[in-house]
N, CA, C and O atoms as a MOPAC input file, in Angstrom:
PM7 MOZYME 1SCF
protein

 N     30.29700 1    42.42100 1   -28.01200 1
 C     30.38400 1    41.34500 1   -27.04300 1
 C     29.15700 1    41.30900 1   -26.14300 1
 O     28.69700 1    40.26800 1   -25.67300 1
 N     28.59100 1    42.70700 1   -25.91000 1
 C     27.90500 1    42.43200 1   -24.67900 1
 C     26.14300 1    42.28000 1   -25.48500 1
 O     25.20700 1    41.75900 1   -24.87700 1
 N     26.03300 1    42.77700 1   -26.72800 1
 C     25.31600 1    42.27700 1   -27.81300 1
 C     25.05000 1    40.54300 1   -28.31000 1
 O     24.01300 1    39.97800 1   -28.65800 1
 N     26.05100 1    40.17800 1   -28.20700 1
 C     26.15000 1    38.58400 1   -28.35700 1
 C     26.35500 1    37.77000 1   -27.52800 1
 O     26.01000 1    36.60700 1   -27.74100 1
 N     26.86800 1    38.07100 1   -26.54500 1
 C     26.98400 1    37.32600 1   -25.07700 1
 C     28.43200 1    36.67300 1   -25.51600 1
 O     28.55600 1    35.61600 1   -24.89600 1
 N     29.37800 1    36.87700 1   -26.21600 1
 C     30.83700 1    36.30600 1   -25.88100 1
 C     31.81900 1    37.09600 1   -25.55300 1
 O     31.88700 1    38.31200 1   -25.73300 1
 N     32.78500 1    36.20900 1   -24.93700 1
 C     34.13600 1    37.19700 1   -24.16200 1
 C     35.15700 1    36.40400 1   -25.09100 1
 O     35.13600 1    35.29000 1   -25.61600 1
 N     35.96200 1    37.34900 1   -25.06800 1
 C     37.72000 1    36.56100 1   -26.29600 1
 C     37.86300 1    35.70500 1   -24.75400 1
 O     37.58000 1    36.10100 1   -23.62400 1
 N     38.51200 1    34.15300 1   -25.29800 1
 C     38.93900 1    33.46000 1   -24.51900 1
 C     40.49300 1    34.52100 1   -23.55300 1
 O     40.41700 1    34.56000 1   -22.32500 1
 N     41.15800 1    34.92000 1   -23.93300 1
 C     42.13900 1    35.75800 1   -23.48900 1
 C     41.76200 1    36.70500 1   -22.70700 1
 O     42.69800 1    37.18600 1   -22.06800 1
 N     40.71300 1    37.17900 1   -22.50300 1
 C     40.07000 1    38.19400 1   -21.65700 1
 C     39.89500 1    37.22200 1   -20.10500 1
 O     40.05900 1    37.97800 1   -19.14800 1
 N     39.65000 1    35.98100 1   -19.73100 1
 C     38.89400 1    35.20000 1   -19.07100 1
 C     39.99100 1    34.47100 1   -18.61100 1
 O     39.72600 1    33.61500 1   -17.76700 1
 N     41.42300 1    34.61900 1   -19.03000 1
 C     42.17600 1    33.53200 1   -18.09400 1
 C     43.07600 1    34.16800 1   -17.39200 1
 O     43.88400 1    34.93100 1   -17.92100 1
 N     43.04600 1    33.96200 1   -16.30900 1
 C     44.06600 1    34.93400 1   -15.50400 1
 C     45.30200 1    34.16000 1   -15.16700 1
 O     45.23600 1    32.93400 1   -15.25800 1
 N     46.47400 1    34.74900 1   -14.77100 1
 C     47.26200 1    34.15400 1   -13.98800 1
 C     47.70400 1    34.34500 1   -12.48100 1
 O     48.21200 1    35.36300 1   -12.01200 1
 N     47.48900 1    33.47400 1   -11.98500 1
 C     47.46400 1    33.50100 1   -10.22200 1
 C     49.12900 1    33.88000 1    -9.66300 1
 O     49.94600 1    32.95900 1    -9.68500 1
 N     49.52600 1    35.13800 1    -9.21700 1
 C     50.61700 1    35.15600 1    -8.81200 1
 C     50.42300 1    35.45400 1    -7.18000 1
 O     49.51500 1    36.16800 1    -6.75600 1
 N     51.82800 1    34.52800 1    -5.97100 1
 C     51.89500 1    34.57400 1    -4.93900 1
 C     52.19900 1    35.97300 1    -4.48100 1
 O     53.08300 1    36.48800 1    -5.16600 1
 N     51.44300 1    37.20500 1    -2.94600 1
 C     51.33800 1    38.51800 1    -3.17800 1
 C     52.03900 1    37.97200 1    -1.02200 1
 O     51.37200 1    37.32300 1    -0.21600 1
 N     53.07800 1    38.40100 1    -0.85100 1
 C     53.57600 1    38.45200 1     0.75200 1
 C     52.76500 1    39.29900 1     0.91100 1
 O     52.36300 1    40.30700 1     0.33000 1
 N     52.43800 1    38.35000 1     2.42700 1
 C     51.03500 1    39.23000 1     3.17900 1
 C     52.08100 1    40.11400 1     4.29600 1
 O     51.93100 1    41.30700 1     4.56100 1
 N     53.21700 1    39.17000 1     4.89400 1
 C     54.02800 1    39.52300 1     5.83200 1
 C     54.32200 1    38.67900 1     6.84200 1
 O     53.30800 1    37.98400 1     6.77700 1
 N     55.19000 1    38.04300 1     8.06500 1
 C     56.18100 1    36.85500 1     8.61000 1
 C     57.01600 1    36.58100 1     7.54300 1
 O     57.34600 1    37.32600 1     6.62000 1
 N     57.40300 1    35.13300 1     7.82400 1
 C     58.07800 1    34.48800 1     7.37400 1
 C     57.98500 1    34.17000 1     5.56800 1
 O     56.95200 1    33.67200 1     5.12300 1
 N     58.50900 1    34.32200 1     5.14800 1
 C     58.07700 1    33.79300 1     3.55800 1
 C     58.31000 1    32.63300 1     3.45500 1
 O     57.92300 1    32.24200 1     2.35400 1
 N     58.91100 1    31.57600 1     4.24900 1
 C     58.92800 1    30.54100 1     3.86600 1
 C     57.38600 1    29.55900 1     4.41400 1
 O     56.98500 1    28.43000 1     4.12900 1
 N     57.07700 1    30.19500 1     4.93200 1
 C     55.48000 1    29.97600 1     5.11700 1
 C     54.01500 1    30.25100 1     4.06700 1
 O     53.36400 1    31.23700 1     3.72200 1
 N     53.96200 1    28.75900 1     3.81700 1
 C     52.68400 1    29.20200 1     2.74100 1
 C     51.46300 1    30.00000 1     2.99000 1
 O     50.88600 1    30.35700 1     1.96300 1
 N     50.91400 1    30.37600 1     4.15300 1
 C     49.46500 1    30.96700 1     4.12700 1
 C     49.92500 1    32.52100 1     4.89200 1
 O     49.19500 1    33.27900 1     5.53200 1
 N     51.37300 1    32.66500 1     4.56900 1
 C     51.97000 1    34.11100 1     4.25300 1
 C     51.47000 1    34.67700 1     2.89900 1
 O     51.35100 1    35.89100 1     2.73800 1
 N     51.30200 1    34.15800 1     2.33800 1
 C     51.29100 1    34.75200 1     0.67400 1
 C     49.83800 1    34.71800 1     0.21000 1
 O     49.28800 1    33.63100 1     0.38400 1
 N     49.22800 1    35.51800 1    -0.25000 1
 C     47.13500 1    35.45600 1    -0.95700 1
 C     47.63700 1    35.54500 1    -1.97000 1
 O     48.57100 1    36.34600 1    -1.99900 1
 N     47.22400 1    34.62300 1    -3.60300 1
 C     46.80700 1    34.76700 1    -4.66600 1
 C     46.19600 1    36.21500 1    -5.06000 1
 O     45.45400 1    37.06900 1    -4.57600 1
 N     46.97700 1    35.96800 1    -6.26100 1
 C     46.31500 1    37.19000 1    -6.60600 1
 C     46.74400 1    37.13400 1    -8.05100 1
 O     47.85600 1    36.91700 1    -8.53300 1
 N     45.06700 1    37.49500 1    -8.87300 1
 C     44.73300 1    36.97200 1   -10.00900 1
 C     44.98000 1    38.15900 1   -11.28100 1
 O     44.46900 1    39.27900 1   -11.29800 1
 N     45.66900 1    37.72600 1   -12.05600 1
 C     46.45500 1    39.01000 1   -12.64200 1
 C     45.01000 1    38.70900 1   -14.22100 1
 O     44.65000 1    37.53100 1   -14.22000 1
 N     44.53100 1    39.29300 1   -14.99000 1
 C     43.67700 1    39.30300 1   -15.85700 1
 C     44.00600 1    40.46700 1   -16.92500 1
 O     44.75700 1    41.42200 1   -16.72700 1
 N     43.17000 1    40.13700 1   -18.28000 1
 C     43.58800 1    41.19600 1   -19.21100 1
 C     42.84400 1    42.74600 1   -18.60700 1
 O     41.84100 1    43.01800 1   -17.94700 1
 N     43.68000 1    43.33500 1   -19.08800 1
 C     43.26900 1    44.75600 1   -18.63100 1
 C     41.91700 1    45.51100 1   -19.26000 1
 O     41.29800 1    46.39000 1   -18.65900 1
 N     41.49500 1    44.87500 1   -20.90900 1
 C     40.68900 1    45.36000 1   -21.42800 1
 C     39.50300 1    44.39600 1   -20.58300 1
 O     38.37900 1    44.83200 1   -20.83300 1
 N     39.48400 1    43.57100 1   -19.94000 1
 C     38.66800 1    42.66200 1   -19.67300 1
 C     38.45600 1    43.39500 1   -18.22700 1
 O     37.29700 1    43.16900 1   -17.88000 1
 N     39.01100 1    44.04200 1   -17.43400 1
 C     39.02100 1    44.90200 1   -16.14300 1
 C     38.13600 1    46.09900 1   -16.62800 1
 O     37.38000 1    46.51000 1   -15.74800 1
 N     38.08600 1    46.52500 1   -17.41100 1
 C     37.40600 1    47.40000 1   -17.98700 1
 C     36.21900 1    46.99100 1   -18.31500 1
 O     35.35000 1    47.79600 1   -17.98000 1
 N     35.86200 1    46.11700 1   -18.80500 1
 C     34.47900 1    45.40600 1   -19.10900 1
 C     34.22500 1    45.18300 1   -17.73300 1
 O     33.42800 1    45.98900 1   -17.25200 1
 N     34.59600 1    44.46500 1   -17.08500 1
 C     34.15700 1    44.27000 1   -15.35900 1
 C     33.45400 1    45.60700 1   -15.00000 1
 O     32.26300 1    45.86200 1   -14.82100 1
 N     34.63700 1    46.42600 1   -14.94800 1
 C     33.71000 1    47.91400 1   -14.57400 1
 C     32.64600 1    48.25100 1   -15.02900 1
 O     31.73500 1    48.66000 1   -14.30800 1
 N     32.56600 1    48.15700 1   -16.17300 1
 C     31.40400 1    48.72700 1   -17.12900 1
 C     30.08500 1    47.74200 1   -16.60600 1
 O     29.07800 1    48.44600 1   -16.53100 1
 N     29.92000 1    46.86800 1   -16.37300 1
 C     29.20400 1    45.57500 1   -16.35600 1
 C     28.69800 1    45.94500 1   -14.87300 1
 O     27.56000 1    45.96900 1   -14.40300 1
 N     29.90500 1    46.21200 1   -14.33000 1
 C     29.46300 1    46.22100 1   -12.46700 1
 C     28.67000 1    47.65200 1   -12.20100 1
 O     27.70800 1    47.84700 1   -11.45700 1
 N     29.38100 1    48.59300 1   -13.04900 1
 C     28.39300 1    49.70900 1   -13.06000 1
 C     27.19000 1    50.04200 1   -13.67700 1
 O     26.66400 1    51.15500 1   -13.65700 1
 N     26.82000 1    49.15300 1   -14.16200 1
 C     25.42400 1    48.81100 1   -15.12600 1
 C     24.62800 1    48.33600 1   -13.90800 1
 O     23.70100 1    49.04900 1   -13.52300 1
 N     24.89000 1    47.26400 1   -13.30600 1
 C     24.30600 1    46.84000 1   -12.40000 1
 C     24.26600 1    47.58200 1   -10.82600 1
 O     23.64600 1    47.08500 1    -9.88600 1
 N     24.65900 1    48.22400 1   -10.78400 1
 C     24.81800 1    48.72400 1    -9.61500 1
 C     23.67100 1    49.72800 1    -9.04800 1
 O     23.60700 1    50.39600 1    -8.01700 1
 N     22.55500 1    49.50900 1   -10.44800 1
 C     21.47200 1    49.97800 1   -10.44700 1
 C     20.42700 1    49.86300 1    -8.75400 1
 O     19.41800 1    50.45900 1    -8.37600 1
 N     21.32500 1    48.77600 1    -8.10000 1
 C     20.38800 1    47.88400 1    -6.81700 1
 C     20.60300 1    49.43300 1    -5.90600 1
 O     19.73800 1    50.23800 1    -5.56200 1
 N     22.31200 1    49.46900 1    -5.65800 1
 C     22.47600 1    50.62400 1    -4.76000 1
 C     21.26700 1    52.10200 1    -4.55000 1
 O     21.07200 1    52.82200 1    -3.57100 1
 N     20.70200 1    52.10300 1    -5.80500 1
 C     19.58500 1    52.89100 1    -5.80900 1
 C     17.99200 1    52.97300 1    -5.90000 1
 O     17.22100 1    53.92900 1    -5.80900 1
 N     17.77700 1    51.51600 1    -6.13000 1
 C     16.34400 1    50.93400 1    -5.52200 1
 C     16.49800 1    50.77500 1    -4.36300 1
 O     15.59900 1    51.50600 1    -3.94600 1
 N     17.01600 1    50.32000 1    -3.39600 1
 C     16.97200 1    49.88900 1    -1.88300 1
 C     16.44200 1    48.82900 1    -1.85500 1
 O     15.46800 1    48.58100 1    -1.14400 1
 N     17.20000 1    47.72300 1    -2.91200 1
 C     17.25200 1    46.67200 1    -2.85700 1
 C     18.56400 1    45.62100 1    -1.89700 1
 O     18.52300 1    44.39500 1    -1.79800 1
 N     19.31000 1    46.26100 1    -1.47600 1
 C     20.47600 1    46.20100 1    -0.50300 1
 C     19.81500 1    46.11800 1     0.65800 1
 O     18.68000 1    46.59400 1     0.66500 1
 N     20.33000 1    45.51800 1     1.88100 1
 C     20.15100 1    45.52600 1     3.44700 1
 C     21.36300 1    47.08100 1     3.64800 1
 O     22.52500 1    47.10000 1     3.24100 1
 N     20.62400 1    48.25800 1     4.39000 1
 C     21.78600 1    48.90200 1     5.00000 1
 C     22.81400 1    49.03200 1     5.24200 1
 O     23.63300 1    49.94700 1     5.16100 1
 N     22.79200 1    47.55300 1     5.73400 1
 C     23.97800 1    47.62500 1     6.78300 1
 C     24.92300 1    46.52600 1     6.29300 1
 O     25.86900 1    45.95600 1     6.83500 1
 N     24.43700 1    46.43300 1     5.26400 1
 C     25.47000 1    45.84400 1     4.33700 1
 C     26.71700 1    46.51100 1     3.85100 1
 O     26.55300 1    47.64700 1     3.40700 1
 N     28.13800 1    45.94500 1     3.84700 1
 C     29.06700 1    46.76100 1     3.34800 1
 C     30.06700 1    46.18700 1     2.47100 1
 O     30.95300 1    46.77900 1     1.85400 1
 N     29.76500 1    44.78600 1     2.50700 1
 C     30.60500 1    44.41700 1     1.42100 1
 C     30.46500 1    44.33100 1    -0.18300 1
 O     29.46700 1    43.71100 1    -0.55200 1
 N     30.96400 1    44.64200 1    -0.79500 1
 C     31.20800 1    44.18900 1    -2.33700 1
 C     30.20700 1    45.69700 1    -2.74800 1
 O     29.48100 1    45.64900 1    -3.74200 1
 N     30.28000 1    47.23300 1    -1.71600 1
 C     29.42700 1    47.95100 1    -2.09300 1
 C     30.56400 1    49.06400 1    -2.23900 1
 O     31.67000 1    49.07300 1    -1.69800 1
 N     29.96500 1    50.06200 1    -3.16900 1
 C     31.07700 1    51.25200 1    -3.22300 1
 C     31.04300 1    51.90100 1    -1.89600 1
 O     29.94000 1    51.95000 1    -1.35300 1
 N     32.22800 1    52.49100 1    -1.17700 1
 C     32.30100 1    52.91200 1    -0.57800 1
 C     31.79700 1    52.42500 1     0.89400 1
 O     31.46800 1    53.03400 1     1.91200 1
 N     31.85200 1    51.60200 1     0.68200 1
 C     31.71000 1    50.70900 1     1.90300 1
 C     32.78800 1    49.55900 1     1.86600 1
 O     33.08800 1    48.94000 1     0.84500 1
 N     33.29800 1    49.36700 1     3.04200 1
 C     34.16100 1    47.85200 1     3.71700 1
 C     34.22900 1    47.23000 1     4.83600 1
 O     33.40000 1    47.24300 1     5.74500 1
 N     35.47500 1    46.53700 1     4.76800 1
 C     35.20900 1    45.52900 1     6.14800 1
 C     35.54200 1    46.53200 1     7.23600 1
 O     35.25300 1    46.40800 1     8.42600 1
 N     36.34500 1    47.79000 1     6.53200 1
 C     36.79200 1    48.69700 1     7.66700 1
 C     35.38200 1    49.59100 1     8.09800 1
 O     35.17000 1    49.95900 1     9.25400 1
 N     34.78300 1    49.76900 1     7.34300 1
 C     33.15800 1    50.60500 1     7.51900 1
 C     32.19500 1    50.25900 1     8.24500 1
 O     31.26600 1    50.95500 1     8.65500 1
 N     32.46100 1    48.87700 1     8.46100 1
 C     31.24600 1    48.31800 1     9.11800 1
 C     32.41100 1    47.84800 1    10.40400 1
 O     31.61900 1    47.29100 1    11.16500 1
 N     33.41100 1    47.76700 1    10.90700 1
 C     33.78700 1    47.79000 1    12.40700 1
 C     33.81900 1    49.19600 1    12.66300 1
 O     33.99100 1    49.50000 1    13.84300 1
 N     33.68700 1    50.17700 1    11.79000 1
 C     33.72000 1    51.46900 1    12.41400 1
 C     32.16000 1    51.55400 1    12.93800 1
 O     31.87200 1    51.94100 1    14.07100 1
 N     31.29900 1    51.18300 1    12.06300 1
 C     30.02500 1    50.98200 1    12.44000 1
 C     29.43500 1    50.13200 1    13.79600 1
 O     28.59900 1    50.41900 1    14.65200 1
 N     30.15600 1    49.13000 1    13.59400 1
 C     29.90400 1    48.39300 1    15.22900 1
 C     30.25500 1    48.99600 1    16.30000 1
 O     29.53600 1    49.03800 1    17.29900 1
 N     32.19500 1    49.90200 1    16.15600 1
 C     32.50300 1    50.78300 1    17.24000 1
 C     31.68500 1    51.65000 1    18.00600 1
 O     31.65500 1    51.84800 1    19.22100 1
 N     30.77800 1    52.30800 1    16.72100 1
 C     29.86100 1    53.09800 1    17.16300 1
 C     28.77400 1    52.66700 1    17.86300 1
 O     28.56900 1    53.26200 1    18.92200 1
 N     27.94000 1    51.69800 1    17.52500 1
 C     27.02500 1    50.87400 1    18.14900 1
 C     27.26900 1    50.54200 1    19.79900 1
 O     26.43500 1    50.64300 1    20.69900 1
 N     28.33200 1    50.21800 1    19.87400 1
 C     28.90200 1    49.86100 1    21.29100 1
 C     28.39300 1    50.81300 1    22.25900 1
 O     27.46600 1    50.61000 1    23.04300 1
 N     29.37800 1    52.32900 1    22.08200 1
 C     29.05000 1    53.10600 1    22.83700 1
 C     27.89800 1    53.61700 1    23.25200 1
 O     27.48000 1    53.90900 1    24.37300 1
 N     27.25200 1    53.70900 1    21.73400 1
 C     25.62200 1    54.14200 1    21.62100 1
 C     24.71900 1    53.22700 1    22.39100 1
 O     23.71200 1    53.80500 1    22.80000 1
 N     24.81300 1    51.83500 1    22.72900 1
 C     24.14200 1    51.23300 1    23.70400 1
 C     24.41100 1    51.20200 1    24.98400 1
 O     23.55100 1    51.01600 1    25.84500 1
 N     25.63200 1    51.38100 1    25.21000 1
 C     25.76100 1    51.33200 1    26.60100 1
 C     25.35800 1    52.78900 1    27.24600 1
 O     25.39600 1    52.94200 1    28.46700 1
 N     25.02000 1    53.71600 1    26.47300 1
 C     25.02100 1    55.65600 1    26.89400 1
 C     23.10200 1    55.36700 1    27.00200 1
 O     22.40400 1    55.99500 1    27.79800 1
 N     22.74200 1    54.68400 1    26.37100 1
 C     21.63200 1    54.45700 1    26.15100 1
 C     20.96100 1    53.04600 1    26.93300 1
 O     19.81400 1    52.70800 1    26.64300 1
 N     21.52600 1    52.49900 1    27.63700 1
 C     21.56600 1    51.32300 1    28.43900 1
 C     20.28600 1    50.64900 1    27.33400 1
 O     19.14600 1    50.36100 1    27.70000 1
 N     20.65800 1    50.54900 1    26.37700 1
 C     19.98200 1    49.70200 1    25.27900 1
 C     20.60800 1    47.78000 1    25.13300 1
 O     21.76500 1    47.80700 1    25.55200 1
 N     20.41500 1    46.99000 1    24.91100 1
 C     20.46300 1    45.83200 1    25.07700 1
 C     21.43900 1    45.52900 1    23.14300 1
 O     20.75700 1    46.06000 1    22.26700 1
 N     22.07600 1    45.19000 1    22.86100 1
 C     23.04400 1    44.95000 1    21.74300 1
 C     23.72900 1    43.85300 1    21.62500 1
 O     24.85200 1    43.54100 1    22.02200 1
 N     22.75600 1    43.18300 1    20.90700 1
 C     23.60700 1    41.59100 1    20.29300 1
 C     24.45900 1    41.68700 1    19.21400 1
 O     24.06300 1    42.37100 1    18.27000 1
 N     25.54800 1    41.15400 1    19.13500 1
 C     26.25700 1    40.97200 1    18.34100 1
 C     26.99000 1    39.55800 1    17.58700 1
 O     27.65700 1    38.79100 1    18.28100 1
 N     26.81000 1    39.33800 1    16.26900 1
 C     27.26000 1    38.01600 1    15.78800 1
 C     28.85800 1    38.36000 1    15.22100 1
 O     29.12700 1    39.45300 1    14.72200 1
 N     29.52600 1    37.63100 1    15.32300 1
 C     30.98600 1    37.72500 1    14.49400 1
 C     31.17400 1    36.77300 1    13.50000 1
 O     31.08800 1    35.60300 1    13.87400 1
 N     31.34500 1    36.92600 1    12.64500 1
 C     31.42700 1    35.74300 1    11.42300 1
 C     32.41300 1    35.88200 1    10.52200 1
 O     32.24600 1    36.77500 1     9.69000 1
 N     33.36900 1    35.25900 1    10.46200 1
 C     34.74300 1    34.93800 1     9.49800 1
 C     34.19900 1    34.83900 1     8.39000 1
 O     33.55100 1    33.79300 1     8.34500 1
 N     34.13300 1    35.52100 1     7.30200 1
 C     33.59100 1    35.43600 1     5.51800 1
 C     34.96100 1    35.00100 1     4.63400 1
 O     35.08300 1    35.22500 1     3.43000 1
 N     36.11900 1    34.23300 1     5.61000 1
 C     36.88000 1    33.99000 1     4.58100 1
 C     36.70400 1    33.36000 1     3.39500 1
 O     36.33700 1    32.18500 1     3.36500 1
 N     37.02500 1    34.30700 1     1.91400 1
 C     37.25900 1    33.78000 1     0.83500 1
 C     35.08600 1    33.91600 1     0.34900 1
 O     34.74800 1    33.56700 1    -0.78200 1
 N     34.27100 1    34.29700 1     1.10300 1
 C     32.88100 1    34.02600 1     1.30700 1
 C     32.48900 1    34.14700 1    -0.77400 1
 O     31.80500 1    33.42500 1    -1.50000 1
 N     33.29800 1    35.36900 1    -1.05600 1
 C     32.71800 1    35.50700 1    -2.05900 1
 C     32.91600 1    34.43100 1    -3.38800 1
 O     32.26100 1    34.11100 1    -4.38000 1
 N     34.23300 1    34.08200 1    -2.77100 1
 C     34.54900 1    32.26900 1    -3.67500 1
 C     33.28700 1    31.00600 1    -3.51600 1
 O     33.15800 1    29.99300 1    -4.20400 1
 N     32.66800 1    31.35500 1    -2.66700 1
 C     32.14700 1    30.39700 1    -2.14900 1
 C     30.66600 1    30.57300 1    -2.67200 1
 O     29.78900 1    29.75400 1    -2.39900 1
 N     30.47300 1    31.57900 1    -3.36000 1
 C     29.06200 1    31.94000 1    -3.50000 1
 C     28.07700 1    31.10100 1    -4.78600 1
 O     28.34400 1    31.72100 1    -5.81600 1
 N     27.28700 1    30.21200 1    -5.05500 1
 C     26.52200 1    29.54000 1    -5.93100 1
 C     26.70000 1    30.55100 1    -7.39500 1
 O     25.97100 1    31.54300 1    -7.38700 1
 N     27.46600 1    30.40300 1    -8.45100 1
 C     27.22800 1    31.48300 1    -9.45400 1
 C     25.78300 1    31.45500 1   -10.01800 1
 O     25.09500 1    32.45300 1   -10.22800 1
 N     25.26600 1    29.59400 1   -10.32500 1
 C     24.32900 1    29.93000 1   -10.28200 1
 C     22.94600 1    30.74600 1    -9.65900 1
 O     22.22700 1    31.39000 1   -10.42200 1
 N     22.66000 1    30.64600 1    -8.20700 1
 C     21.86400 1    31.37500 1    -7.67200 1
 C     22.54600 1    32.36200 1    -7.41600 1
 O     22.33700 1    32.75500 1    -6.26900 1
 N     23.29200 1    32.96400 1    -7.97900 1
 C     23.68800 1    34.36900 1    -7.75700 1
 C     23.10800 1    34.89900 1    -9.49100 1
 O     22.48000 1    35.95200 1    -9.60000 1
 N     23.33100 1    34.27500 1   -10.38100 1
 C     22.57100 1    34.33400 1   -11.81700 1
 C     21.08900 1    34.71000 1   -11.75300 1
 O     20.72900 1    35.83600 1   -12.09800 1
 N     20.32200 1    33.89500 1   -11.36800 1
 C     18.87700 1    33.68100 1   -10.71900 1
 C     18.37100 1    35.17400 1   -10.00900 1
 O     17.33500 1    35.82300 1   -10.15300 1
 N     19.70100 1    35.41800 1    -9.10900 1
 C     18.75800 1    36.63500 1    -8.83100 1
 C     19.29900 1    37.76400 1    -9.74100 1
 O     18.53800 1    38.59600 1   -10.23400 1
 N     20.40100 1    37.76800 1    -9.91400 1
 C     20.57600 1    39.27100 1   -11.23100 1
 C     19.17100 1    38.93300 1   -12.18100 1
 O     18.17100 1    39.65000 1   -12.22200 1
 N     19.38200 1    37.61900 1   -12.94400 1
 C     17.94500 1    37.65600 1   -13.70100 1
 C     16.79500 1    38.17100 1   -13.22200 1
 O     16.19800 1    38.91800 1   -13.99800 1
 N     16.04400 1    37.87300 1   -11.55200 1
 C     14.93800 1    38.15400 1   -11.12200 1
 C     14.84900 1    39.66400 1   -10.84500 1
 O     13.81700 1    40.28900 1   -10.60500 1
 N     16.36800 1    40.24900 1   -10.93300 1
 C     15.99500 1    41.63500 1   -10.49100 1
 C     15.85200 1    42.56300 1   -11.66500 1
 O     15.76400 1    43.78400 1   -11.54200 1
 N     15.83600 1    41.96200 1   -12.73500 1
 C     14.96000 1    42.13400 1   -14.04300 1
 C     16.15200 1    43.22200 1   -14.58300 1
 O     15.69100 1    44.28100 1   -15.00900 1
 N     17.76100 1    43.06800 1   -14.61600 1
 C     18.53400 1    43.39000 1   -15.35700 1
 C     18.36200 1    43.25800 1   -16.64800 1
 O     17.51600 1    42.45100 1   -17.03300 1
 N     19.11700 1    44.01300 1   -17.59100 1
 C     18.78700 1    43.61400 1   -19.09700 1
 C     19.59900 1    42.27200 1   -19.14900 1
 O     20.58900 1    42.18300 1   -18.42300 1
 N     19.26100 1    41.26200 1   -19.92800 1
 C     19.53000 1    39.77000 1   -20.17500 1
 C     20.65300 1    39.88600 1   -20.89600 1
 O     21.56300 1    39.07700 1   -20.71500 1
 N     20.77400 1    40.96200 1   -21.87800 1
 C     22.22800 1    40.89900 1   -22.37600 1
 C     23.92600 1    40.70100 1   -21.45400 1
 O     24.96900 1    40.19600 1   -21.86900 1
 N     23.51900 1    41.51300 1   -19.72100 1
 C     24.29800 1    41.90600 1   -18.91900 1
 C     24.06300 1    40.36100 1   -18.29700 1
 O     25.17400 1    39.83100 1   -18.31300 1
 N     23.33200 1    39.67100 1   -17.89800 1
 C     23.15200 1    38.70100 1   -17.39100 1
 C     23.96700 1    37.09000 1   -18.30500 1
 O     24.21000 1    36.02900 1   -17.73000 1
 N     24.15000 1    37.29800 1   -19.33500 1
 C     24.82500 1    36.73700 1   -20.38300 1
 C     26.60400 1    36.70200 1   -20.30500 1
 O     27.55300 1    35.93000 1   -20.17100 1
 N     26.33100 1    37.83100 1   -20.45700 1
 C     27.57300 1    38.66900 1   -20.05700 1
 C     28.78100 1    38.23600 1   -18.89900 1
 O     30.00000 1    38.07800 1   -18.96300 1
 N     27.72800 1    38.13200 1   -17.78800 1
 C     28.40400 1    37.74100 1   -16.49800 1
 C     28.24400 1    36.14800 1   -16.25400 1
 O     29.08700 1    35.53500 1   -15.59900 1
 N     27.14700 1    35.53600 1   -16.80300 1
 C     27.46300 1    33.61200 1   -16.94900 1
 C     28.31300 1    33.61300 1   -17.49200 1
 O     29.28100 1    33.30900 1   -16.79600 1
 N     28.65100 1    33.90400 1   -18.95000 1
 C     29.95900 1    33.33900 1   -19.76200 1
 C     31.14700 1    33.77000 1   -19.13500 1
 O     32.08500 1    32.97400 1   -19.09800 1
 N     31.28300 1    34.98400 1   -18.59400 1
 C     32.48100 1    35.38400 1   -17.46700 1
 C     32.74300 1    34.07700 1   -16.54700 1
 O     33.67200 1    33.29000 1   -16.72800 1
 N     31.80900 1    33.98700 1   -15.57800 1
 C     31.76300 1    33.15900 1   -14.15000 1
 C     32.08300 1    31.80200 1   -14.92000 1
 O     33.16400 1    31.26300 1   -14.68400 1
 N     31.27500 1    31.26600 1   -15.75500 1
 C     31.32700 1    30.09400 1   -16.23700 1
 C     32.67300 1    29.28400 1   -17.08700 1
 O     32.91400 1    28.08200 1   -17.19700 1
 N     33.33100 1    30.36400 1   -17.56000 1
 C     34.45100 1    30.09600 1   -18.76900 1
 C     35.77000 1    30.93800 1   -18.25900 1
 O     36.47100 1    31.59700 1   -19.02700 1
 N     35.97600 1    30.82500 1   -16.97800 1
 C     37.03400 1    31.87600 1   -16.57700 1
 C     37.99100 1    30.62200 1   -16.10400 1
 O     37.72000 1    29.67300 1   -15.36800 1
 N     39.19000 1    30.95500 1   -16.78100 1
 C     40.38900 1    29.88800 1   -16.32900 1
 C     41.66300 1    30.67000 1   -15.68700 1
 O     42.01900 1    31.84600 1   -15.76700 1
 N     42.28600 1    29.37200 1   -14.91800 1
 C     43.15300 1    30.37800 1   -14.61200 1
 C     44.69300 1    29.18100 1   -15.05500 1
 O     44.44400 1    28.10400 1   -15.59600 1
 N     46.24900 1    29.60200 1   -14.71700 1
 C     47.34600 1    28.90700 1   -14.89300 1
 C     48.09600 1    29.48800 1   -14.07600 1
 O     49.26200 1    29.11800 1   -13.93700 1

């Protein structure tokens, strides 16, 4: 597959089941989607994401980046700001801070220019194949 650039159509269609976040259940934006997929196809994800994950070790990443990184989250980086706080005020240092809601951010992201740069960061093209026909041909019911 990752030789030819195709995925089994069955690997690529998920089914969206409703997941209680907590309130009321008779309330709709109680419940997040959540995308159930073949399992051998979760496995290719991994394999694919860990191929690429080559960036984490060029220092091609911003620092202080923490999302969509191993071992890093949304909880890592308010622990990180916590810290910042104190550290400026002990230090009567000056500390701006932006807050920004990323709901859903990663839905929202251009697959194409997200393609563009895996290509520019000179991945093997087979892996880059790999992940268009994913992004591109993924259905859901």
């Amino acid at each position: 597959m990752i030789n030819n650039g195709t995925i089994p159509s069955d690997w690529i269609k998920a089914i969206f089941v409703p997941i209680h976040k907590g309130g009321n259940r008779l309330v709709v934006k109680n419940y997040r989607p959540v995308s159930l997929t073949s399992v051998v196809c979760k496995q290719m994800e991994h394999i694919i994401a860990g191929y690429i994950q080559v960036w984490e070790y060029r220092d091609w990443l911003y620092k202080g980046q923490n999302g969509f990184r191993p071992g890093h989250s949304c909880e890592s980086q308010i622990i990180t700001v916590c810290e910042d706080i104190p550290d400026s005020l002990h230090e009567a240092a000056r500390l701006d801070t932006i807050i920004i809601d990323f709901l859903k951010a990663f839905d929202l992201v251009p697959h194409d220019g997200l393609l563009k740069k895996i290509t520019a960061s000179g991945e093997d093209s087979r892996a880059v194949i790999w992940i268009r026909e994913f992004l591109i041909h993924r259905s859901h019911s």
